[in-house]
N, C-alpha and C positions, 0 to 999 in steps of 0.2 A: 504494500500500500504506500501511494508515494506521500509527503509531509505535504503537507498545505498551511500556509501564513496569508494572514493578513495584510495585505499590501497598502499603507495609505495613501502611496503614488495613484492608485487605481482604485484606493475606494471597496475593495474585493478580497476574496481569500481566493489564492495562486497556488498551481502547484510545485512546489522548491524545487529549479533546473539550477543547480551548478555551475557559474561558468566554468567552471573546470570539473570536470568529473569526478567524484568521491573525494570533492574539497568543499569547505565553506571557508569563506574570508569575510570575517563582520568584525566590523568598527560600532564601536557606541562610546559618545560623547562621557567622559568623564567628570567630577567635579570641578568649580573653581574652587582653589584652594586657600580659601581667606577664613575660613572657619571651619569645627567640628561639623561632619556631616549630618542631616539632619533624617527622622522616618520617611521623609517623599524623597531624597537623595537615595536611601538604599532600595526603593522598592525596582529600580530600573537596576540597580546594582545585584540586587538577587533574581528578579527576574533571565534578566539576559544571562545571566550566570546558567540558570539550571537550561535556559536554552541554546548556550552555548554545549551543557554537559549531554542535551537528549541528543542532540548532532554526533557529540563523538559516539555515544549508546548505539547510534542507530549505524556505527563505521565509518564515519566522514572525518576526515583528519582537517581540524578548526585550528585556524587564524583569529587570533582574536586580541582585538587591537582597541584598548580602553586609555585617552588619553588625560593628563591631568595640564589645565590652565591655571600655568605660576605665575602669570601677570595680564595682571588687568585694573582697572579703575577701584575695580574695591578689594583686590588685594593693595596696592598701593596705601588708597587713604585708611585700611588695617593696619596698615603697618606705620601710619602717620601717627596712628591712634595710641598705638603701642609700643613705638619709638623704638622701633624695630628696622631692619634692613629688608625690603620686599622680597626676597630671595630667602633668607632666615625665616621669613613669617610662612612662606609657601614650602618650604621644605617641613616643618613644624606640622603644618595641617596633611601633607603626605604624608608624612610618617602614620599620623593620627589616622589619616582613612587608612592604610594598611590594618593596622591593631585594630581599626573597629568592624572590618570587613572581614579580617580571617574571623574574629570572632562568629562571622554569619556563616562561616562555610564557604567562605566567598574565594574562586583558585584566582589565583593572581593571573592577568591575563599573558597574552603570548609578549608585550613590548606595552608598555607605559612610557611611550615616551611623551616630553615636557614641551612647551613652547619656546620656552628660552633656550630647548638644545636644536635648536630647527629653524634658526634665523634667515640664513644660507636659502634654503630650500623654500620657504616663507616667498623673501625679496625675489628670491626666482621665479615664484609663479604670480607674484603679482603683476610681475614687468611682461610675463608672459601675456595677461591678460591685457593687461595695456596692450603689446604690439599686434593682439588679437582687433585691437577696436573696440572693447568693452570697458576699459576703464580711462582716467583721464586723472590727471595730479595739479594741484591747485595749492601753490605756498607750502608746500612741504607734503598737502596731505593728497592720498590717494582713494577717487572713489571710484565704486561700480558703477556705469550707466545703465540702470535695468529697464530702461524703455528697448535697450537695442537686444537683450535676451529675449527671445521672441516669449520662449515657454516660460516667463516669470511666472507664477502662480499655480502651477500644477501641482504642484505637491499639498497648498493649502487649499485650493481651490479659487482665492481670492482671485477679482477682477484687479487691473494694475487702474482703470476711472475711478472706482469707490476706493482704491487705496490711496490715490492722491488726494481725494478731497478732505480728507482728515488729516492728509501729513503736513508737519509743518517742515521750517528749516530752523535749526536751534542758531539760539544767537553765538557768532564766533565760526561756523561754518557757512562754506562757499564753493558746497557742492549745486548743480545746475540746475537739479529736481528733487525734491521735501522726500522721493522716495530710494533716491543713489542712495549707496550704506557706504562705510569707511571700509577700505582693503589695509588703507596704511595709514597713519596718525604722527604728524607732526609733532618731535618733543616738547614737553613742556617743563619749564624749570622745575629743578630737582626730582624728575621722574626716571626712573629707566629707562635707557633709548640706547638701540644700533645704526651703526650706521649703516645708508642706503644709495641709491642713485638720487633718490627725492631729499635726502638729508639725513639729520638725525631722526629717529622717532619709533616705533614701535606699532605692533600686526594688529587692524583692530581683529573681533571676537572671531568671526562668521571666517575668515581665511584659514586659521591654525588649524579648524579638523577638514578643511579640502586637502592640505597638505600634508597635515601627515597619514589621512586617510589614503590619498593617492602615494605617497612615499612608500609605505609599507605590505599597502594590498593593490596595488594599482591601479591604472586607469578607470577599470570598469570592473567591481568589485561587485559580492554577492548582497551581504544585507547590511544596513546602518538603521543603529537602533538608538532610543532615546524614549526622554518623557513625552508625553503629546503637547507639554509649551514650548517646546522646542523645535515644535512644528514649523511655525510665523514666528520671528523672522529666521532664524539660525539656519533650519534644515531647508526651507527655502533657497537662503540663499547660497548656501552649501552649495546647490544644485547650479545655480547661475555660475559661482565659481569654478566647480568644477567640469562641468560639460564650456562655459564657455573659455575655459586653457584649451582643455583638453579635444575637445568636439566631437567626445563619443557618451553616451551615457554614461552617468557614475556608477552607483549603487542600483541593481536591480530591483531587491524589495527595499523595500521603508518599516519595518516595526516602530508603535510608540506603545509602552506603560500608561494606562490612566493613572490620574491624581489618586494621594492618599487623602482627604477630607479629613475635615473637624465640624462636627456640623452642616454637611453638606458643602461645606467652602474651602477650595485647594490650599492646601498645607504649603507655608512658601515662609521663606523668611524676610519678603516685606511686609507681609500684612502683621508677622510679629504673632503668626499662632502655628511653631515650629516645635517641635520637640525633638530636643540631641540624640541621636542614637545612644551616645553611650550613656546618658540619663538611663534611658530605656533595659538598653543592657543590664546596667544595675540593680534592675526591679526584676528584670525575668532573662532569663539565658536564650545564649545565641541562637539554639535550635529553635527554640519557641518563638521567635523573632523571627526568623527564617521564614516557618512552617504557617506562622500566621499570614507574612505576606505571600505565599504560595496557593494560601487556599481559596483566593480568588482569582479567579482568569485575569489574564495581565494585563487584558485593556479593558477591564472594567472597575469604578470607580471601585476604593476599598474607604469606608470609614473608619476612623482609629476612637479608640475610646481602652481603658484597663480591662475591662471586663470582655472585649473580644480575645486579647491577650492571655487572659487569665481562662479561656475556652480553649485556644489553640493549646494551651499547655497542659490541658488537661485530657484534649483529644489525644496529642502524642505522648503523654503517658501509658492508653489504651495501648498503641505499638511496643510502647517497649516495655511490657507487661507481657504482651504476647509472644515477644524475642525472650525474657527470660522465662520464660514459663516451656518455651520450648527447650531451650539449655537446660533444662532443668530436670527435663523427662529425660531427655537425652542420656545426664546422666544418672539419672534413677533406673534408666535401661542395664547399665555394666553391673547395677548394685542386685536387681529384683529379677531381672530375667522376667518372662510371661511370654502369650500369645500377642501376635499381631489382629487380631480380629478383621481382619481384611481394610484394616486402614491407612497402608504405604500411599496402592492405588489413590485411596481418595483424596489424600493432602495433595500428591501432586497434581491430581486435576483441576484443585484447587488454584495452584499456582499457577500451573500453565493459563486457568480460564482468565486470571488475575493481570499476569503480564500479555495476556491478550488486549485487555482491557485497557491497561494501561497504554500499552502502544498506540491503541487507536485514539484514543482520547489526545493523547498528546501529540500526533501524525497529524489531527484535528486544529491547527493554532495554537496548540502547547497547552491543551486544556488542563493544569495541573489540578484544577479541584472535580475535575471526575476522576482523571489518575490516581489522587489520593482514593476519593471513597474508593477504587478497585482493593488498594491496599487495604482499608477498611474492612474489604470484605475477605480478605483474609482472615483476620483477625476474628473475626465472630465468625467465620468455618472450624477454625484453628484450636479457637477456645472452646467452642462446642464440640470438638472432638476427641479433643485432649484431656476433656475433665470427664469424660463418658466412663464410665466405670467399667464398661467391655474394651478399656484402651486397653490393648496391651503392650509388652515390652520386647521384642525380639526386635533381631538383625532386620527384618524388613520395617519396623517401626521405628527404628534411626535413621533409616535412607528416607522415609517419609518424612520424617522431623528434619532434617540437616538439609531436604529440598527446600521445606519453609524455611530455614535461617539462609541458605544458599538464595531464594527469592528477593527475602529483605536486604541479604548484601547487593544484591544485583540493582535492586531498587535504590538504594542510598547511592549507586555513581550519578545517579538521577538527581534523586534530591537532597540528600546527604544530611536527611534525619531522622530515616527509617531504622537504622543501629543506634542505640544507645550509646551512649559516651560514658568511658570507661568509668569515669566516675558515679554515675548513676547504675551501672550494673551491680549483679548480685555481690555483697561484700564479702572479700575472701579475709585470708591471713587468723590472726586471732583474735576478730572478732566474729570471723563466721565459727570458729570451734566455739568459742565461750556460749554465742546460740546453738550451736549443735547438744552443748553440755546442757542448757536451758530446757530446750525441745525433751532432752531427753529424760530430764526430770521431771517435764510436766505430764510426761506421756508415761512414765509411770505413775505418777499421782494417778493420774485417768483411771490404770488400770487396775491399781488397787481401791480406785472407790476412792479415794481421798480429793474428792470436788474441791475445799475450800484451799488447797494447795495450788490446786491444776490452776481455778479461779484468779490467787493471789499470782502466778508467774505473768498468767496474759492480762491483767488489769494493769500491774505492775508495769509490765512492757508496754503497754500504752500510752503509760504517761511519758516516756520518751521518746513517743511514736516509732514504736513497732507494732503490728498487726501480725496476729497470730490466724493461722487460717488451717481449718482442717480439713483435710482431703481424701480420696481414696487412697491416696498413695501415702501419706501419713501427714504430720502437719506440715505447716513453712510458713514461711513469716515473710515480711517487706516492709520496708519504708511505709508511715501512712501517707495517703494520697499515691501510692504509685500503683 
């Protein structure tokens, strides 16, 4: 079945052709780096993540090209703020989105490269567009002419009539038409600036990802992905940039991310109703963060509130309840021996029906929240069968069980939070004996009749949140809440 995306150049979901056969090459717009990243920052950041991961799942060897903007207008007046050196302040909040991104699972992409290491290549394709007849330079600075782009607006849809009537021309520019945009920017005292043919000065916004998108995946690359404000003007005019250097198509598809909301109203840091990733992090863990922005389809709006958070983390507790409960049997298998009762077959039909599902869903536009519920339904197969009192223990009921754990592995290159993390799994060393020595004095009290013993170890253990649980197979215990 071949992948199908959503194309916003067309408006339509397409079926994924390669320009190059069993490759993909995608670019998505990175932060500016003038502060902590915020929850609408990472949701394009985990997003394109897991759909960079189902490309490699499905054998396509991925390029994948995330770049970071270390200078610009509000890194500069940060760093004014801060009395800071703009270069100091943008390496600072790189570092930071590093550390707050692995925290999500996030793989670092194939080349992060920087604006400031890409000057060279920058004045190159400006000059290029100039000698193309699309641009023109004016006292140092350099604009696009997007009246002479024939296709301006395709990608938003926008008429270039109704976009002039609202544009103005800001005071201090002397570009020709209120809709040219800035390719180059004349310096301004005590700002950052290289030198150029036009002068001193520096790349405006909308150039730095034509170039190093073409720099590193070339001319005519597979997908460029982003948020949907990114739409008008940036990825617009990406497109004016780069088709008119170049004069072939850029980017095939377009993906964008819908907003994360606070109230129905886009999460941004002008309007000042932001919340820091690693605020968030603090209150709940990286998977949970992850898993909550995964469980909506990635171009449709996601609300934030604690309490969806505090669901999400309690949905994947159900997964990794069902990964240890399967380790578990497993090894209660070498200790008890018994019958398989014809239950190998059915787990793995399980699975196979699972990762059928999954695939299609996500072949679908990367529908991760029907993906999930497939795993889901593992889980309530898995657990209904496993606590069935006719489970039994033999060599073909480990090959059934180690299919489900071989699933869930298979699952996390996906989405990488279907395995538990080592610290939440079952706890070994000596505090799993000291419970073993516990279990085992309560399960004698049981058997001798001595209830107000059995009583006293599992009330006892509760109040430092253990859960005593008893089973066919005998008791066991867990974290409460897991």
């Amino acid at each position: 079945m071949p992948i199908r995306v959503y194309n916003t150049l067309r408006g339509q979901k397409e079926e994924f052709v390669p320009v190059e056969e069993g490759k993909v090459r995608m670019y998505v717009c990175g932060p500016t780096t003038y502060n902590y990243i915020h929850l609408g920052n990472a949701r394009p950041i985990v997003a394109f993540d897991v759909i960079r991961r189902y490309f490699a799942y499905r054998g396509f060897d991925v390029t994948y090209i995330q770049n970071f903007t270390d200078v610009d207008d509000k890194i500069i007046n940060r760093a004014n703020e801060e009395g800071m050196d703009p270069k100091d302040l943008a390496d600072k909040y790189i570092a930071a989105y590093f550390e707050d991104a692995g925290r999500l699972g996030v793989q670092p992409a194939t080349v992060h490269p920087r604006v400031t290491e890409h000057m060279d290549d920058i004045i190159a394709m400006v000059q290029k567009i100039i000698d193309n007849g699309l641009a023109y330079e004016v006292d140092g600075d350099v604009y696009y002419e997007v009246r002479k782009f024939p296709d301006y607006g395709k990608l938003s849809g926008r008429d270039l009539d109704e976009m002039r009537a609202g544009a103005r021309i800001a005071v201090g520019e002397k570009k020709r038409d209120p809709l040219d945009f800035a390719l180059w920017k004349a310096a301004k005292p005590g700002e950052p600036s290289w030198d150029s043919p036009w002068g001193k000065g520096r790349p405006g916004w909308h150039i730095e990802c034509s170039t190093m998108s073409t720099k590193y995946l070339g001319k005519t690359f597979d997908i460029h992905g982003g948020g949907a404000d990114l739409i008008f003007p940036h990825h617009e005019n990406e497109i004016a940039q780069s088709e008119g250097c170049n004069g072939c198509e850029s980017a095939r598809y377009w993906l964008h991310n819908g907003f994360i909301t606070i109230n129905s109203e886009k999460m941004s840091k002008s309007l000042g109703n932001f919340f820091l990733l690693r605020d968030i992090l603090d209150k709940f863990p990286g998977p949970v963060v992850r898993f909550y922005l995964m469980s909506t389809h990635y171009r449709s709006p996601l609300d934030f509130d604690d309490q969806k958070l505090a669901a999400a983390e309690k949905s994947l507790r159900r997964i990794g309840n069902t990964y240890r409960t399967v380790e578990e049997k497993i090894a209660l298998i070498g200790r008890n021996g018994g019958s398989d009762g014809g239950k190998k077959e059915k787990l793995i039909a399980v699975c196979e029906e699972a990762r059928r599902k999954v695939i299609e869903a996500m072949d679908d536009d990367f529908n991760t929240s029907l993906a999930l519920a497939a795993v889901f339904d593992v889980c309530k197969e898995v657990n209904t069968l496993v606590n069935d009192r006719g489970f039994g223990g033999d060599a073909d009921t480990a090959a059934g069980l180690r299919a489900v754990l071989d699933f869930f592995e298979e699952m996390n290159t996906i989405f990488d939070v279907i395995v538990p993390e080592e610290e939440e799994s079952a706890a070994d060393g000596l505090a799993e004996e000291l419970m073993e020595i516990l279990l085992t004095l309560r399960t004698n009290a049981r058997k001798n009749k001595d209830w107000a013993a059995a009583d006293f170890i599992r009330d006892e253990l509760k109040k430092v949140g253990v859960v005593i649980e008893d089973t066919p197979d005998g008791p066991r215990w867990k974290k409460e809440g897991r």
